[in-house]
C-alpha atoms as a printed R data frame, in Angstrom:
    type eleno elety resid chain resno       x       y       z
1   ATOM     1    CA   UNK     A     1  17.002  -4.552 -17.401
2   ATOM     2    CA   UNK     A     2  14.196  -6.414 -15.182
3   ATOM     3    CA   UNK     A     3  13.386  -6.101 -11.554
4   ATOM     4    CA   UNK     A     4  11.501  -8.183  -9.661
5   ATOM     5    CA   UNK     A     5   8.275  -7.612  -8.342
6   ATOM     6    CA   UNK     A     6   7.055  -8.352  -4.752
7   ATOM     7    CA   UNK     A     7   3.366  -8.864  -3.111
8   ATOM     8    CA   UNK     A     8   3.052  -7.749   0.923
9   ATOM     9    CA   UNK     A     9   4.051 -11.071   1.913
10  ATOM    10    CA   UNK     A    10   7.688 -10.629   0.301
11  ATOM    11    CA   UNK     A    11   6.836 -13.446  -2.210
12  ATOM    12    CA   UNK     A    12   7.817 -13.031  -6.418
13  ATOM    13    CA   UNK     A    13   4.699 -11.691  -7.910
14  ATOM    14    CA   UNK     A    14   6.050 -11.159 -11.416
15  ATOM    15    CA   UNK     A    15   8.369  -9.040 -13.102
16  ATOM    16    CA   UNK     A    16   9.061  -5.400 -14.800
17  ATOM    17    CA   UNK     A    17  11.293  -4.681 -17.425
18  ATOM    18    CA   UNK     A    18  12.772  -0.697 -16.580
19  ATOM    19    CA   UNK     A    19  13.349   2.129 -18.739
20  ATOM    20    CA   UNK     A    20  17.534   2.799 -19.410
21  ATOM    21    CA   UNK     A    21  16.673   6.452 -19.504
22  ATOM    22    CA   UNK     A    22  16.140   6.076 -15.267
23  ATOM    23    CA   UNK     A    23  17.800   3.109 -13.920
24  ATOM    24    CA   UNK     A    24  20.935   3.224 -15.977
25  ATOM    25    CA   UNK     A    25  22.499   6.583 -16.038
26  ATOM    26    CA   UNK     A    26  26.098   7.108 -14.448
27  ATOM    27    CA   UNK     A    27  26.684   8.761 -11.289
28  ATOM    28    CA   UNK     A    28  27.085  12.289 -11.455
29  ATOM    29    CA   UNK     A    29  28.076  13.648  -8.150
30  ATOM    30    CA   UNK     A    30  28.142  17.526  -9.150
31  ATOM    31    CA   UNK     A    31  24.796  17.302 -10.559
32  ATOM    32    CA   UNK     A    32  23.196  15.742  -7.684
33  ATOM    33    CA   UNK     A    33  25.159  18.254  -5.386
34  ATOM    34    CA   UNK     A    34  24.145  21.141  -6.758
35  ATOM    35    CA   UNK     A    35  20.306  20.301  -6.928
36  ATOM    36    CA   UNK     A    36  20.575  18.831  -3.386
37  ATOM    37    CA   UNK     A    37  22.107  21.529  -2.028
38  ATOM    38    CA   UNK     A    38  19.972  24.114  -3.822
39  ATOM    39    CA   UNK     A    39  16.696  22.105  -2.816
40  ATOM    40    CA   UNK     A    40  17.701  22.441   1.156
41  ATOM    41    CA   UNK     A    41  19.047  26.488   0.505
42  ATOM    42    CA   UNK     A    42  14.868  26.721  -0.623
43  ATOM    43    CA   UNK     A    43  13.935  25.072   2.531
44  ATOM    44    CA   UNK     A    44  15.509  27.398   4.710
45  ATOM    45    CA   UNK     A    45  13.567  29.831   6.842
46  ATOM    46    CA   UNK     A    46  15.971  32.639   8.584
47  ATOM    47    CA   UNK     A    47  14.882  32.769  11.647
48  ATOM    48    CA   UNK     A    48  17.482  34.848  14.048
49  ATOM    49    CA   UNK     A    49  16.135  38.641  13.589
50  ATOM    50    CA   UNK     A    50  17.314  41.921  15.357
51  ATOM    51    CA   UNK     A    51  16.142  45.568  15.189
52  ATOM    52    CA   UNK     A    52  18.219  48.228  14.584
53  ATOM    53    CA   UNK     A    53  18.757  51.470  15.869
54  ATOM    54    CA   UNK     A    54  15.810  52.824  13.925
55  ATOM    55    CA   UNK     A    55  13.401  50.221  14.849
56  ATOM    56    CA   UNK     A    56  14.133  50.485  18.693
57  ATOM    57    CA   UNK     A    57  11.931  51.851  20.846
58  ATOM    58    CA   UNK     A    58  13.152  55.179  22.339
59  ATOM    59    CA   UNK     A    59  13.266  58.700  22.656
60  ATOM    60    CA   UNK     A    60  14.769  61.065  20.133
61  ATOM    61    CA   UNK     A    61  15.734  63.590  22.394
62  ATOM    62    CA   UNK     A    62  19.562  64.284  22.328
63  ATOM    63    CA   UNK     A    63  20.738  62.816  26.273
64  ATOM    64    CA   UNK     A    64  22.967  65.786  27.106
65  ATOM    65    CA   UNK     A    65  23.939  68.996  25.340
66  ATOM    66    CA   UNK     A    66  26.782  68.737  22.782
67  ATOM    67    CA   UNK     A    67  29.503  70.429  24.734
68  ATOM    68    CA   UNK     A    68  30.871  71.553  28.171
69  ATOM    69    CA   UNK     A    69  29.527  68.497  30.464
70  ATOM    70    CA   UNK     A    70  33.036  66.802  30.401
71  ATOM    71    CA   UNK     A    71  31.464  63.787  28.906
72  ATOM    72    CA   UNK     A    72  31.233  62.181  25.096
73  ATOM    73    CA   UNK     A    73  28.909  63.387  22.936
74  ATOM    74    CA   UNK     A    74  25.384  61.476  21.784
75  ATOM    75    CA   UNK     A    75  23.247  62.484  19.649
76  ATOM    76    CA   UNK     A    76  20.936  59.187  20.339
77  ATOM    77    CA   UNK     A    77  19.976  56.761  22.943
78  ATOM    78    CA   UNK     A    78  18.812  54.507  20.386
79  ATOM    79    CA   UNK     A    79  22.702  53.659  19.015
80  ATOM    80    CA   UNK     A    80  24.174  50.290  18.493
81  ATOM    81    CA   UNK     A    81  26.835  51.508  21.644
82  ATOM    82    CA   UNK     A    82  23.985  52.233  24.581
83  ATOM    83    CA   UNK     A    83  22.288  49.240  26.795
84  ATOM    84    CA   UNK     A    84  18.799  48.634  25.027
85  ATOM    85    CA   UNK     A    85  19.949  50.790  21.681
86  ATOM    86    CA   UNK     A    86  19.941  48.945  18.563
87  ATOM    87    CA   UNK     A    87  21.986  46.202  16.965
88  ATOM    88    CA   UNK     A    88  24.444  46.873  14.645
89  ATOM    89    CA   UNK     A    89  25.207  44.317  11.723
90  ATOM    90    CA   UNK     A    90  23.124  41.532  13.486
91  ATOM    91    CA   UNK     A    91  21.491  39.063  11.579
92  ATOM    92    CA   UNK     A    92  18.369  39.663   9.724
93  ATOM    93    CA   UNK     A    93  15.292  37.242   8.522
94  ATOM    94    CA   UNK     A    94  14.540  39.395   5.508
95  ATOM    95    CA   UNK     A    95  17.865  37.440   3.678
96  ATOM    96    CA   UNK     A    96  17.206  35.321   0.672
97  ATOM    97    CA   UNK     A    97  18.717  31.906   0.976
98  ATOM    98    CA   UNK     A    98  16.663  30.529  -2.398
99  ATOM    99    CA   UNK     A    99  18.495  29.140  -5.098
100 ATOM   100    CA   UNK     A   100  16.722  28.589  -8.968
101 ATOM   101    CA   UNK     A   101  16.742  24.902 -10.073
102 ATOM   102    CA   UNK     A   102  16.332  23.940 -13.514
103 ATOM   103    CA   UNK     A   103  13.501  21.215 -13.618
104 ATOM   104    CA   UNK     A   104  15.510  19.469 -16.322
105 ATOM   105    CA   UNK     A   105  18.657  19.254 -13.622
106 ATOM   106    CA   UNK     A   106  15.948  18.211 -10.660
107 ATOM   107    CA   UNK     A   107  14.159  15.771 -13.040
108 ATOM   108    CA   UNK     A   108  18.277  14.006 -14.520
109 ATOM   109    CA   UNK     A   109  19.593  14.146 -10.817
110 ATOM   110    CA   UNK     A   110  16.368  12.128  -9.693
111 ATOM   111    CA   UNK     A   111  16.736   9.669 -11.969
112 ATOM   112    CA   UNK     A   112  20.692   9.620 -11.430
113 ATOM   113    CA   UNK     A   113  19.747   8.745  -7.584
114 ATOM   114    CA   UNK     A   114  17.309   6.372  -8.737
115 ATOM   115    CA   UNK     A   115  20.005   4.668 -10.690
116 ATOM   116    CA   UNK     A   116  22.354   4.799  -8.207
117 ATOM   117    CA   UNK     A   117  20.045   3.123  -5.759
118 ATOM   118    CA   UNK     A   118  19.124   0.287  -8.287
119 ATOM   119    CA   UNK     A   119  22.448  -0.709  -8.488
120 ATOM   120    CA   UNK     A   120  23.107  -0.522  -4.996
121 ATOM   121    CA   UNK     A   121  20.147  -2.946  -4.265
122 ATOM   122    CA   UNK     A   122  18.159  -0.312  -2.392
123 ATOM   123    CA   UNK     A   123  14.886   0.071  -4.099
124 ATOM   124    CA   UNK     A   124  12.061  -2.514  -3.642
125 ATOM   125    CA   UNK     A   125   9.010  -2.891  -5.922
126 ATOM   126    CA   UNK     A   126   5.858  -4.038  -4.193
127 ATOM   127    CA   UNK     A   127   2.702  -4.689  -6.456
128 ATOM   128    CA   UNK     A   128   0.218  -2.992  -4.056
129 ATOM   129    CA   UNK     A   129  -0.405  -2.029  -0.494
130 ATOM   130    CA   UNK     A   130  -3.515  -2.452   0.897
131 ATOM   131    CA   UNK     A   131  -4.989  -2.202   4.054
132 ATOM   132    CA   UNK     A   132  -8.823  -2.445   5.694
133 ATOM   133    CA   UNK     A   133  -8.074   0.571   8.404
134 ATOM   134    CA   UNK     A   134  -4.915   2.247   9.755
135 ATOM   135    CA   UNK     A   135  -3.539  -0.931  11.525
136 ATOM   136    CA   UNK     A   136   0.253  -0.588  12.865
137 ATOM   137    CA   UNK     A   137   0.554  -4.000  13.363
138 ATOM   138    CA   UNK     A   138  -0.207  -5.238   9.759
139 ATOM   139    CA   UNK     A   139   2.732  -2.913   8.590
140 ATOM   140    CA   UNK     A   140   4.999  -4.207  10.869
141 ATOM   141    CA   UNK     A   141   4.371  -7.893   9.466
142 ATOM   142    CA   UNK     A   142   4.759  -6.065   5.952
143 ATOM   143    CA   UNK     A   143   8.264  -4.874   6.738
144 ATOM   144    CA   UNK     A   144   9.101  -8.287   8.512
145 ATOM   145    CA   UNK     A   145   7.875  -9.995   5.331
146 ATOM   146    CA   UNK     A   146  10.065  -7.733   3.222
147 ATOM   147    CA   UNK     A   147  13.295  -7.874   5.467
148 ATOM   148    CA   UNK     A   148  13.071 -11.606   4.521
149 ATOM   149    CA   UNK     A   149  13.742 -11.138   0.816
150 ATOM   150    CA   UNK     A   150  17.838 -11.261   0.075
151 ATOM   151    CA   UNK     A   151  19.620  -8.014   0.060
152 ATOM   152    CA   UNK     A   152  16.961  -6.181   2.387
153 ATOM   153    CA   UNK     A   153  17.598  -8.408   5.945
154 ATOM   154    CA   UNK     A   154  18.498  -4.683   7.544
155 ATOM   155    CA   UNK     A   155  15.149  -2.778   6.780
156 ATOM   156    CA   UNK     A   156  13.683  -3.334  10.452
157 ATOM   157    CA   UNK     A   157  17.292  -1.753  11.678
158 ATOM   158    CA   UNK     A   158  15.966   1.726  13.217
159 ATOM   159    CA   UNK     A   159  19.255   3.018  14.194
160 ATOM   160    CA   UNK     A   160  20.639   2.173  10.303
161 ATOM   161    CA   UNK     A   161  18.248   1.997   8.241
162 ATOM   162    CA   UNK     A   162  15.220   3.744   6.963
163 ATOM   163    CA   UNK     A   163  12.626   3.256   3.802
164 ATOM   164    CA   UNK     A   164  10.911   5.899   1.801
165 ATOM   165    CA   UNK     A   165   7.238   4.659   0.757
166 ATOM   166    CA   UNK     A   166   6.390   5.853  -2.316
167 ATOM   167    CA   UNK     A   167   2.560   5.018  -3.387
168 ATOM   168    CA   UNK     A   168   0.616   5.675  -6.436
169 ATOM   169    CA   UNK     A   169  -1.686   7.821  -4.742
170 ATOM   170    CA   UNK     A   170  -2.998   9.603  -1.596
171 ATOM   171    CA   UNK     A   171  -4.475   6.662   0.997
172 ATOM   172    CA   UNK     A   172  -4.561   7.371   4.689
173 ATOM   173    CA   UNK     A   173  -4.730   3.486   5.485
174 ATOM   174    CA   UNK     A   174  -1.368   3.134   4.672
175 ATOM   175    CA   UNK     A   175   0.372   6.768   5.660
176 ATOM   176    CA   UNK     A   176  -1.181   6.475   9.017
177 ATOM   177    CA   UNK     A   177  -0.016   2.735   9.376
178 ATOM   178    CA   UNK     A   178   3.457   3.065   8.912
179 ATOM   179    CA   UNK     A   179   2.970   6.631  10.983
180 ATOM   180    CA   UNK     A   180   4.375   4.997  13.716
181 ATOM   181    CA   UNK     A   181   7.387   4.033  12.508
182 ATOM   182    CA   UNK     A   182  10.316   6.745  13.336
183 ATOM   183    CA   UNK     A   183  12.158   5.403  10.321
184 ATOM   184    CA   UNK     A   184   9.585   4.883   7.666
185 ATOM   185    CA   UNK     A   185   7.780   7.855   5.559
186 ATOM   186    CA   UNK     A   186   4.809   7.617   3.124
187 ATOM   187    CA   UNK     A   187   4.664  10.259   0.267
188 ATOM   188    CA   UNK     A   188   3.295   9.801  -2.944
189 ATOM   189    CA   UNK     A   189   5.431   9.300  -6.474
190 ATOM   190    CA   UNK     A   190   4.506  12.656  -7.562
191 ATOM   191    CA   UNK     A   191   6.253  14.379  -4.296
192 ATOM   192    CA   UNK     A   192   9.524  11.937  -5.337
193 ATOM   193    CA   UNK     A   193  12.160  14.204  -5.596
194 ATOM   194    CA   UNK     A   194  16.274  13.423  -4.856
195 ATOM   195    CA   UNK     A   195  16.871  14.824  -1.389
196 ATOM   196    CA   UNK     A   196  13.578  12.406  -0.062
197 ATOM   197    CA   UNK     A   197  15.019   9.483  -2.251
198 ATOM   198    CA   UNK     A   198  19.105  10.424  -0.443
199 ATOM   199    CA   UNK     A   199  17.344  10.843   2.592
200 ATOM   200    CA   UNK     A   200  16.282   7.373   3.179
201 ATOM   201    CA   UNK     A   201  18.180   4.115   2.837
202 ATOM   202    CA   UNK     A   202  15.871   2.336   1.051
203 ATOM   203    CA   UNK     A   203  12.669   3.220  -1.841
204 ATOM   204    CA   UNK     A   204   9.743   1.092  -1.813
205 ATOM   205    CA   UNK     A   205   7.835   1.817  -5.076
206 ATOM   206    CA   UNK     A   206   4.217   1.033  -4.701
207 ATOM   207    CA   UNK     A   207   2.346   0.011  -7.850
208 ATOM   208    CA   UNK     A   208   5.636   0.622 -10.137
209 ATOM   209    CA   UNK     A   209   4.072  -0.043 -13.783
210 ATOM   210    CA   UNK     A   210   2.004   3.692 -12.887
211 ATOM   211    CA   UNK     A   211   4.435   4.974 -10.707
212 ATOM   212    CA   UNK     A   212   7.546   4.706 -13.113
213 ATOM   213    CA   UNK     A   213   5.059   5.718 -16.010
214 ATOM   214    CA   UNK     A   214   4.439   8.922 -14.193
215 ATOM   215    CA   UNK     A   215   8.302   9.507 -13.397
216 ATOM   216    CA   UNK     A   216   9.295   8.898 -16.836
217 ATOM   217    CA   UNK     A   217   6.443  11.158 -18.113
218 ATOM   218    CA   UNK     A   218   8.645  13.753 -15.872
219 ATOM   219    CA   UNK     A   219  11.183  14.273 -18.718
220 ATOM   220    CA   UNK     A   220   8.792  15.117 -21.243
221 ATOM   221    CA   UNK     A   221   8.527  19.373 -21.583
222 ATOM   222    CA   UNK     A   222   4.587  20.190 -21.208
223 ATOM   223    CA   UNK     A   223   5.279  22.620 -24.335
224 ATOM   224    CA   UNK     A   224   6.187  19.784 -26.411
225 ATOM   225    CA   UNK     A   225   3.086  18.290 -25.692
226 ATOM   226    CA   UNK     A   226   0.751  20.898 -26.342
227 ATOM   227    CA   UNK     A   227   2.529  21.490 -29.278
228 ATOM   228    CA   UNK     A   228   2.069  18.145 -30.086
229 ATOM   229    CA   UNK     A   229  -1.952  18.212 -29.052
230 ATOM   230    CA   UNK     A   230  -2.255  21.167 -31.417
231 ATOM   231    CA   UNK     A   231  -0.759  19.533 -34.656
232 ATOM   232    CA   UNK     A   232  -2.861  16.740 -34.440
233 ATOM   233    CA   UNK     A   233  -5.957  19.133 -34.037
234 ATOM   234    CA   UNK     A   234  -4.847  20.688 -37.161
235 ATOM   235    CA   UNK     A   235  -4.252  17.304 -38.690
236 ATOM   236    CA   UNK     A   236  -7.761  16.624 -37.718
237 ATOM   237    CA   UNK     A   237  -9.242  19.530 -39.374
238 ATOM   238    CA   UNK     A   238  -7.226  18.978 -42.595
239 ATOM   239    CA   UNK     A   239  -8.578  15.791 -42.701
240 ATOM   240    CA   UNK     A   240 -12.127  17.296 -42.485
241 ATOM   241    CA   UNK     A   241 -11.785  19.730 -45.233
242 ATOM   242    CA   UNK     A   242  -9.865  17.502 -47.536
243 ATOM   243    CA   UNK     A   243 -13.313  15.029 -47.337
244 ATOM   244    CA   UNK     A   244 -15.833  18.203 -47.859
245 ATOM   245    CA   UNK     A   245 -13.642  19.124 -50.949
246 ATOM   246    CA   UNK     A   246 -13.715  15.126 -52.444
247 ATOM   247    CA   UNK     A   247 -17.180  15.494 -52.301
C-alpha cells in the first residue's frame, strides 16, 4: 500500500509505500476499548475528599453523662449524626482508579486506530513543516492549503472537525503557531498514543519516512534487542580469537 505525500502548499511531493503490520490490521473494537478506557481510568485524579469522624476537629469529651438527663446517649461530638461531626461513607481521594496496560495491547490498538483512520481517509502525510518564527497566520494558509486536497475540504470546520499534528520532533515554531487554533494540537510521534489519535478527527504525520520508522520500531521488545546487541558482541569476539589462533 502507498500514500501520498504532501508539501505545505497541499501539492503531491512524492510518495511512501506503508508497512501492512500498521495500516492494514482489522478493527478490533474490544482491544481498542479496553486500552482506551484503561488509558483515561490512569488519567483520573479523585478529587471530592471528606474527613471522617476521626479527622474532625473537636473535643473528646463525652457531651452529657450516660444516663438520667432524659436525652440519647453520645459518647462523641465528632459522629457522622452531629452538625460539624464527621462524614460517614463519603467519598475519598486516596481511591485508586489506575488500570495496568500491556505495552504490547497499547502498541496493536495504536496501530489498529491508525489503520482504521487510513482507511477512513483521515490521516495526512506532509513532508515537513517549517516555519521562520511562531506566525499564526502562516498556519492558517497551511490548513487552507491542505483543506484543498480531496477528501480533507472539512479540516478548517471548528465545530466538526479537528487535526492532531504529529511532528518528528520538539519545535516551538510550529506548536506555538497552530497554538491558536482551538481545534488543532501539536505533539510529537513519540507521545502518539490511541486516545490522542481517537481524539481528533484527523492525523497529520510530519516527516512520515522517520516518524513511521519510529512507530514501527514500537513493536520491537527492547530485550530482544539487547539480546540481539550481545550475540553479535560475542560473534565479534569469536571472530577475534578464531584469527589469533590461525596465526
Amino acid at each position: 500500500m502507498e500514500a501520498v505525500i504532501y508539501d505545505q502548499k497541499g501539492k503531491k511531493s512524492g510518495s511512501l509505500k506503508l508497512s501492512k503490520n500498521i495500516f492494514e490490521l482489522p478493527w478490533n473494537a474490544d482491544l481498542v476499548h479496553q486500552v482506551v478506557v484503561g488509558m483515561e481510568a490512569n488519567k483520573r485524579t479523585p478529587v471530592a475528599h471528606v474527613k471522617e469522624r476521626d479527622e474532625v476537629r473537636g473535643t473528646g469529651a463525652k457531651p452529657w453523662r450516660q444516663k438520667g438527663t432524659g436525652r440519647a446517649r453520645h459518647g462523641s461530638r465528632r459522629s457522622p449524626i452531629w452538625r460539624t461531626g464527621g462524614v460517614a461513607h463519603g467519598p475519598r481521594n486516596i481511591r485508586d482508579f489506575s488500570k495496568k496496560i500491556n505495552k504490547k495491547m497499547k502498541t496493536k490498538a495504536l496501530y489498529i486506530v491508525l489503520s482504521r483512520k487510513l482507511k477512513d481517509g483521515e490521516i495526512i502525510f506532509v513532508n515537513n513543516l517549517a516555519f521562520d518564527g511562531p506566525k499564526t497566520k502562516e498556519a492558517r494558509e497551511i490548513l487552507s492549503s491542505l483543506s484543498k486536497i480531496k477528501g480533507y475540504e472539512r479540516i478548517l470546520n471548528k465545530r466538526k472537525n479537528s487535526i492532531l499534528i504529529s511532528t518528528d520532533g520538539k519545535d516551538l515554531n510550529v506548536s506555538k503557531s497552530f497554538n491558536n487554533f482551538g481545534n488543532v494540537k501539536v505533539d510529537e510521534v513519540r507521545n502518539l498514543n490511541p486516545l490522542s489519535v481517537l481524539n481528533y478527527k484527523y492525523l497529520l504525520i510530519e516527516n512520515p519516512e522517520a516518524s513511521l520508522k519510529f512507530i514501527e520500531d514500537k513493536v520491537t521488545p527492547k530485550k530482544a534487542v539487547i539480546k540481539e546487541a550481545k550475540i553479535k558482541k560475542a560473534n565479534k569476539a569469536i571472530k577475534k580469537i578464531s584469527k589469533k589462533i590461525s596465526k
